[in-house]
N, C-alpha and C positions, 0 to 999 in steps of 0.2 A: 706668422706662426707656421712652424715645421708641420705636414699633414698628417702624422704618425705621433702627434702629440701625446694621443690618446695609448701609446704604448710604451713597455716596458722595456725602447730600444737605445741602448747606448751608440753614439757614431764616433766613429776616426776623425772624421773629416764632416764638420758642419755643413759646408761651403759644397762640399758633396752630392748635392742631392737636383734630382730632375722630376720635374712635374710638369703634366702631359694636360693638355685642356679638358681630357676627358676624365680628370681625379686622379688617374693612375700614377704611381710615383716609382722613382728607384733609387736607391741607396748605391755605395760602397763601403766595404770594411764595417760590418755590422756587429754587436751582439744582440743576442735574444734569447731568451733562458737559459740564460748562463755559458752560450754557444755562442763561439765568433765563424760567422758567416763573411765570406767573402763579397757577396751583392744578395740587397733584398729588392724584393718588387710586389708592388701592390698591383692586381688587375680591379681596377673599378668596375669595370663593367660585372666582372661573374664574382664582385668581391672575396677575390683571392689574392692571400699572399703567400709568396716563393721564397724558401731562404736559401740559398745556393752556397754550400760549402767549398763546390768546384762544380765545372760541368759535367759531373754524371750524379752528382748526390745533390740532392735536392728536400727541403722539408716543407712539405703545403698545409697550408692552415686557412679554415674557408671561414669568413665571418658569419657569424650568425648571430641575430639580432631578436631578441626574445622581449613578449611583453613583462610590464611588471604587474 
C-alpha cells in the first residue's frame, strides 16, 4: 500500500516513490489540490509535508491530528 494512501494525491509515475525506514516518503510529478507539483515529501518525524512546485516555491502543510 502507497503511504499517502490517505490522500488526495494523484502521481505520474506509480513506480515513483521512495520510503525511508523512518515513515518519511517522497514523490515525483505530483498533484494535490488541483496543483501539479513537481516532487512531494513527507517529513515523519515533524509530520510535514512539502510540495515543491520548483526550488524556490514551496507549499507546507503540517499534519494535525484532532480527537473525535
Amino acid at each position: 500500500m502507497d503511504p499517502f494512501y490517505f490522500l488526495d494525491i494523484s502521481v505520474d509515475d506509480e513506480d515513483d516513490v521512495t520510503v525511508y525506514p523512518d515513515g518519511s516518503w517522497e514523490l515525483t510529478t505530483v498533484t494535490f489540490n488541483s496543483k501539479k507539483y513537481k516532487r512531494a515529501k513527507f517529513d515523519n518525524n515533524n509530520k510535514t509535508f512539502y510540495f515543491y512546485e520548483d526550488d524556490s516555491n514551496v507549499d507546507i502543510f503540517k499534519m494535525k491530528i484532532e480527537a473525535a
